[in-house]
N, C-alpha and C positions, 0 to 999 in steps of 0.2 A: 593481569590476564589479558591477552592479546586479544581473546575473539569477542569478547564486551565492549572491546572499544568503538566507539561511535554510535550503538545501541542504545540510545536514549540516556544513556549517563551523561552526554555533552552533545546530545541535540534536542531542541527545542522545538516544542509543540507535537502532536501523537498524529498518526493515520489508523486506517482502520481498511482492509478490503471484503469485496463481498462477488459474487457471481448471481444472475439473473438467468431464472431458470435451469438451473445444472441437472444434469439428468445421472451423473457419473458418481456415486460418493466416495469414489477415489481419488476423483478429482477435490472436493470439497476436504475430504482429509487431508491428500498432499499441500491444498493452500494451506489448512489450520495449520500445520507443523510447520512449512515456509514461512508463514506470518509471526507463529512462534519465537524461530530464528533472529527473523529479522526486530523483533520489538513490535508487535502492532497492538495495536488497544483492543482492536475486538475484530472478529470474522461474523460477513454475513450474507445472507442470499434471501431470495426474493423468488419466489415461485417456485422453489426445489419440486423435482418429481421423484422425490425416494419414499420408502415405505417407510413408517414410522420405526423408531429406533435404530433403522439401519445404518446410521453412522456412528450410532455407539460399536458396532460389532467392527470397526476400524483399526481398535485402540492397538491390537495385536503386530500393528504394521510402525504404530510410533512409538518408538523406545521414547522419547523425550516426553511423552505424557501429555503434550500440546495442549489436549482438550482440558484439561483441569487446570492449565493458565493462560489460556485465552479464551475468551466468552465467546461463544457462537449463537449466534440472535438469526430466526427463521423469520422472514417475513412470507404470508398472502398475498401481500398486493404490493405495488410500488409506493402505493399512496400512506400504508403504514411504516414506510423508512422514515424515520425519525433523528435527524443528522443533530449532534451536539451545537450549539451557536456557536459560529463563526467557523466551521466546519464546511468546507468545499466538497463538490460531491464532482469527481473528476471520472467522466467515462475513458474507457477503452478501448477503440471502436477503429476497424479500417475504414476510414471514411476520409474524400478532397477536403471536408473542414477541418480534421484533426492536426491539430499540431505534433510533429514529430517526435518521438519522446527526449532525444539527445538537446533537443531545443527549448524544451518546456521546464520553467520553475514554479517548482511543487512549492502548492500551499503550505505555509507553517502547518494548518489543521488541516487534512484531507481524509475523505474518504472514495476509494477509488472502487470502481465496477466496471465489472468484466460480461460480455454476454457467454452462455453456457455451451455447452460441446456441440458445434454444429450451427450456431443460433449467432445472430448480432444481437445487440443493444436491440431495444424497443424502439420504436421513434418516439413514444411518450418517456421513456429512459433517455433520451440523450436530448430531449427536449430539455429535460427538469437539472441536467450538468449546468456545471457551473464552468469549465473546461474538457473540450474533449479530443485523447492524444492517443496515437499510436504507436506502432513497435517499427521500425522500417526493416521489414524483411518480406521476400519472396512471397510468402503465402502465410495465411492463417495458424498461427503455433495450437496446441497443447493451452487450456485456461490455467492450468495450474502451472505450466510454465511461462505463461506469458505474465501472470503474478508473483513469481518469482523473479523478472524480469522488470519489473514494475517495481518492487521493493526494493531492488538492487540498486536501480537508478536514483532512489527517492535516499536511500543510504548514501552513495556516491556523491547529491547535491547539496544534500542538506549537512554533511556530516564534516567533521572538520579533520582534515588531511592532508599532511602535505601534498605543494602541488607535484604536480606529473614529472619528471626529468624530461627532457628534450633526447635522450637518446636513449636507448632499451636498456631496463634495469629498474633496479628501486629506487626510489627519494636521494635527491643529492643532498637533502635537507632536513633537519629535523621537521614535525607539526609545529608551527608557530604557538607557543606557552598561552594559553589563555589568560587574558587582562580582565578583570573585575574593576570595571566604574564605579563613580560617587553615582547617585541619585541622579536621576532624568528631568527634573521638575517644567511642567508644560508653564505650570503660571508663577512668575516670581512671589515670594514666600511674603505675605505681609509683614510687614516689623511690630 
């Protein structure tokens, strides 16, 4: 099956996105299904201003059922985001410090955030990043697209493809066969 491939069956290590403050829950629904798609471990946000249960009444819009296989975790505060170890937390931000996103290598483990419809990052949100990249276009996108666009690229760097042709069209090449090594061993083995 063509559209699994690279979807976590031959990439290594999981991401996770989330939005800060979103006021939209159509926004928060288009990421869950987007994230869906792409393989993410979990969807979350941080200060939502929707009414209680209102994103369940969503479901009608996702034929794929998203929400029943990807967990959606609400946070209060920034201070109860709770990242797995060794879990990077990669803002999203137009900002002179960000790295471009065409330029930036995604953490094995990341979790990326997005600021919500109208809103940047917090300064205490892009404080507690551990990288923070943006989208290089004209103006401010769409959050749900612009983590669409976020997933896209993290699939594209991390995933194993051949590479590009040099002139318009598909692969002049097959993907290179994945090789399975002997063991790693940091310290040689005592006798």
């Amino acid at each position: 099956m063509v559209a699994a491939r690279g979807l976590g069956m031959d990439m290594r290590g999981y991401f996770a996105i989330g939005i800060e403050r979103p006021s939209k829950v159509g926004n928060i629904g288009n990421l869950i299904r987007t994230a869906h798609g792409f393989g993410a471990a979990y969807v979350f946000s941080i200060l939502a201003r929707l009414e209680p249960g209102e994103l369940a009444h969503q479901s009608h819009a996702d034929t794929a059922r998203s929400a029943r296989s990807v967990p959606y975790f609400e946070y209060t505060a920034l201070d109860q985001l709770a990242l797995p170890k060794g879990c990077q937390l990669v803002g999203v931000e137009i900002t002179d410090e960000a790295i471009d996103l065409p330029s930036f290598h995604h953490p094995l483990n990341a979790a990326y955030i997005m600021g919500g419809e109208r809103m940047s990052l917090s300064a205490e949100t892009c404080a507690r990043c551990d990288h923070l990249i943006r989208i290089p276009t004209r103006f401010s996108l769409n959050v749900a697209t612009a983590g669409a666009i976020v997933m896209y690229d993290r699939l594209l760097a991390r995933g194993r493809y051949a590479p590009r042709p040099l002139r318009a069209g598909g692969p002049v090449e097959p993907e290179p066969p994945h090789v399975h090594g002997g063991p790693r061993l940091r310290k040689p083995l005592k006798p």
